[in-house]
C-alpha positions in Angstrom: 55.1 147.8 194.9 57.3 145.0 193.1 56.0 141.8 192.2 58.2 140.0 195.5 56.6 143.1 198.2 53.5 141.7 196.5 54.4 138.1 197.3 55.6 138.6 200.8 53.1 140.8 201.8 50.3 138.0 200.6 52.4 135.3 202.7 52.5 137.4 205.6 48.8 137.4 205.5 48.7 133.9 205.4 51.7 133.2 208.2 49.5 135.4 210.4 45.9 133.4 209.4 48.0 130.3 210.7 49.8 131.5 213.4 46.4 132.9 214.9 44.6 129.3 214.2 47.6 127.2 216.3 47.7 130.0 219.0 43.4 129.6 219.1 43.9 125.3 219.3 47.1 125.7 222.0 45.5 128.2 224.1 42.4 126.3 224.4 40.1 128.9 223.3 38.4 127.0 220.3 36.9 123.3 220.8 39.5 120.9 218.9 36.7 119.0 218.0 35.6 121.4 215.9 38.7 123.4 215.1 41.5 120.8 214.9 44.7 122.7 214.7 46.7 122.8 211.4 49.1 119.7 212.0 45.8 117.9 212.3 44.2 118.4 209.2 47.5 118.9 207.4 48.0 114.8 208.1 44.7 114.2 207.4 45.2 115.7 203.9 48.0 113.6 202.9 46.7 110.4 204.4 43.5 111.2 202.4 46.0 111.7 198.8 48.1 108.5 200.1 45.8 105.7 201.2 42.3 106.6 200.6 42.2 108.0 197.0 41.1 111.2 197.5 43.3 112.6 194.1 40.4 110.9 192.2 38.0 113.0 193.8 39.8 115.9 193.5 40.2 115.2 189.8 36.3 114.3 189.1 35.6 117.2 190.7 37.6 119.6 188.3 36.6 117.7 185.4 32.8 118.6 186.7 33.4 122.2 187.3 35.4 122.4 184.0 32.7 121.0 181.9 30.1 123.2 183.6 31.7 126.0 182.8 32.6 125.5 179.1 29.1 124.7 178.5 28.4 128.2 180.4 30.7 130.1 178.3 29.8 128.2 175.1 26.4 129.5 175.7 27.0 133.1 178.0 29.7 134.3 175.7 28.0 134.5 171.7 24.2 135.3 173.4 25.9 138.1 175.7 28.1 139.5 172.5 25.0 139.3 170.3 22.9 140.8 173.0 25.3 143.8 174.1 25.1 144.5 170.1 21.4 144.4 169.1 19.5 146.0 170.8 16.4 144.1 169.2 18.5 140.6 170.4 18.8 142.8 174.3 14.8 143.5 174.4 14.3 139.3 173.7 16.8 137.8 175.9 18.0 140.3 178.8 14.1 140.3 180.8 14.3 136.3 181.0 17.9 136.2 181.9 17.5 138.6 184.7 14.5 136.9 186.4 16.6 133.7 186.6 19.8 135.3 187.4 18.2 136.4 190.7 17.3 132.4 191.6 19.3 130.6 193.7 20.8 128.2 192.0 20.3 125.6 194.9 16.5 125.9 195.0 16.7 123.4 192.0 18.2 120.8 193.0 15.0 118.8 194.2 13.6 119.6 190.3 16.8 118.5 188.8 17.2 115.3 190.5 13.6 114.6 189.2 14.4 115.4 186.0 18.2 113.7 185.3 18.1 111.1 188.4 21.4 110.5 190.8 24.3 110.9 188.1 26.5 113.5 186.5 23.7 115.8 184.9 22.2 117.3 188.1 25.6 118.1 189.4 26.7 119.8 185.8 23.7 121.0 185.7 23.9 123.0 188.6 27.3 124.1 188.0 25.6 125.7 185.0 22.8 127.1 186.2 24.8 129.0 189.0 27.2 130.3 186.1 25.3 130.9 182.6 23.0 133.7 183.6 25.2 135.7 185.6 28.0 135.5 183.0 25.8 136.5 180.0 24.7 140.0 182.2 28.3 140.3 182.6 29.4 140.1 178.9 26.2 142.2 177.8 27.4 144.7 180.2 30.9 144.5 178.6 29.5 144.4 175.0 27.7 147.0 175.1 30.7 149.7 176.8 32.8 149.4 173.6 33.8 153.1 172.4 31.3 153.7 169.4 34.2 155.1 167.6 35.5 151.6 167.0 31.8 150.2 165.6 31.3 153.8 163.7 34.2 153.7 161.8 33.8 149.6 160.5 30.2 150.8 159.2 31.8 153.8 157.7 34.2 151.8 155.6 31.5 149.4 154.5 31.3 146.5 156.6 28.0 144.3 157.5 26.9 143.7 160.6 28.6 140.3 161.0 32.0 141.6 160.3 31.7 144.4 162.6 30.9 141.9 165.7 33.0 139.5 164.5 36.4 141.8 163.6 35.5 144.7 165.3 33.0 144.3 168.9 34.2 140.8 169.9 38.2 141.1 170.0 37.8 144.7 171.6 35.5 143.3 174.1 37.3 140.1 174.5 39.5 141.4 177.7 37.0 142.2 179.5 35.1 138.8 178.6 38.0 136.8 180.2 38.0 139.2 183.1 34.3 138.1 183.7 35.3 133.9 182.9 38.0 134.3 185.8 35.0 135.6 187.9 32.5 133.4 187.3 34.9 130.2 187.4 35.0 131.5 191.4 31.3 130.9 191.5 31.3 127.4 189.8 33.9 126.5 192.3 31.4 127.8 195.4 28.7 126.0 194.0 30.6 122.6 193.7 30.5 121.6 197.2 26.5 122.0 196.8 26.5 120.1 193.7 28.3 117.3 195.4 26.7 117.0 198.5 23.5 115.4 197.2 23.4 112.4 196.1 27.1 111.9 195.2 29.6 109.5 196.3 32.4 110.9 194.5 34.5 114.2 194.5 35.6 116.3 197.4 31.9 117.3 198.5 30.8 114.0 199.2 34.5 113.3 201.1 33.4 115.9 203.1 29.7 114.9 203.6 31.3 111.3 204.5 33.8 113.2 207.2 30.8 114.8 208.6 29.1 112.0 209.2 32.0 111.0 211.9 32.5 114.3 213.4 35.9 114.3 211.5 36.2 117.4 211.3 40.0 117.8 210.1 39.0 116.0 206.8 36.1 118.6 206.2 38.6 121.4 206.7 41.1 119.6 204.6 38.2 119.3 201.6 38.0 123.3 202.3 41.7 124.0 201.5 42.1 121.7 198.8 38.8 123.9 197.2 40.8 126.8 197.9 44.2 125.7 196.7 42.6 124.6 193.0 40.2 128.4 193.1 43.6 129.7 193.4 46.0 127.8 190.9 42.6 128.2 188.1 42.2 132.1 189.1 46.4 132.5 189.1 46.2 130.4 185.9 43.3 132.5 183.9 45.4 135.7 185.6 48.5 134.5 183.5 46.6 134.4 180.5 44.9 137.1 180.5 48.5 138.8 180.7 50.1 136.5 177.9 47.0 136.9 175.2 46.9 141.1 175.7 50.2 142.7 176.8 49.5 145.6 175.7 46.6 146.3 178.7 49.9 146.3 180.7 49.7 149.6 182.8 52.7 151.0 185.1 51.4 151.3 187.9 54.0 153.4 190.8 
């Protein structure tokens, strides 16, 4: 399939997700209360960019998730390298990181507003929490599924253990490290509505929390697409990347 079959084909899917919401509104067989039909919410989106501000909200929220999930990967990505590696450094880290990786990251946000108060720290905070210790699994996993051939034949011609994870391990595992960025950016982004619902007045969560407040509906579904929108420019964007840093993963596919 060519790269325009692939386009249509995904805006088909999306023509027929539309067409199937107006015909629900028109037909009368959803509440339009509760299911505004598209022209609704579309007008509410751009009176929200226009006259009320919302591009402000939309960019504190990015610069939230964005910060979150640096400090993730500054963290995830040289622990989960060094941890794939050693197996000495696996045995230390890997039994505390699993325990929290199966918490829900919501359950702290009680703790974590006793801890940092109303500001930015619970909300990045959060962000990170729901990230960092599903990304470092992720890159151990990776680290550790580099051919042995690779690591065999640095030791063989003499280098330490720092070279050979440094020159050797980390740019052949680096790929699949990106690959598991552009997934774990997708969870920041479904944890930012949660981060922003308590205790917030800014961003597109607390837009949405004010909108449900008055029933208006429209504005909470335009909050949802504007989420979607941005998960899908930063995935298409860390896609592109990916592509442009290692051409030659290219495969021909018929």
């Amino acid at each position: 399939m060519s790269r325009i079959q692939a386009l249509i084909s995904g805006l088909m899917v999306w023509a027929l997700f539309f067409a199937i919401w107006v015909l629900a509104t028109r037909a009368g067989w959803v509440n339009a209360l509760l299911v505004p039909p598209p022209g609704d919410v579309i007008t509410s989106l751009w009176d929200l960019f226009a006259n009320r501000g919302f591009g402000w909200d939309v960019l504190i929220s990015i610069t939230r998730v964005m910060v979150a999930f640096a400090l993730a990967c500054a963290i995830a990505i040289p622990l989960g390298v060094s941890a794939g590696s050693f197996p000495a450094v696996e045995a230390l880290v890997m039994p505390f990181v699993s325990a929290w990786r199966y918490l829900p990251a919501p359950s702290f946000i009680p703790i974590l507003l006793m801890w940092f108060g109303t500001g930015e720290a619970p909300k990045l905070a959060l962000l990170f929490i729901g990230v960092v210790f599903f990304l470092i699994t992720l890159v151990v996993d990776h680290t550790k599924n580099v051919r042995k051939e690779l690591i065999e034949t640095a030791l063989t011609l003499g280098a330490n253990r720092s070279v050979t994870v440094g020159r050797v391990i980390f740019p052949a595992v680096l790929p699949d490290i990106m690959v598991a960025m552009r997934q774990m950016l997708a969870m920041a982004w479904t944890y930012l509505v949660i981060a922003e619902i308590v205790a917030s007045t800014t961003g597109i969560g607390a837009m949405m929390m004010r909108a449900r407040r008055f029933l208006n509906t429209d504005e909470i579904l335009a909050g949802i697409i504007v989420i979607g929108a941005l998960g899908l420019l930063f995935d298409l964007a860390f896609a592109a990347l990916h592509r442009a840093a290692f051409p030659y993963l290219r495969t021909r596919r018929g």
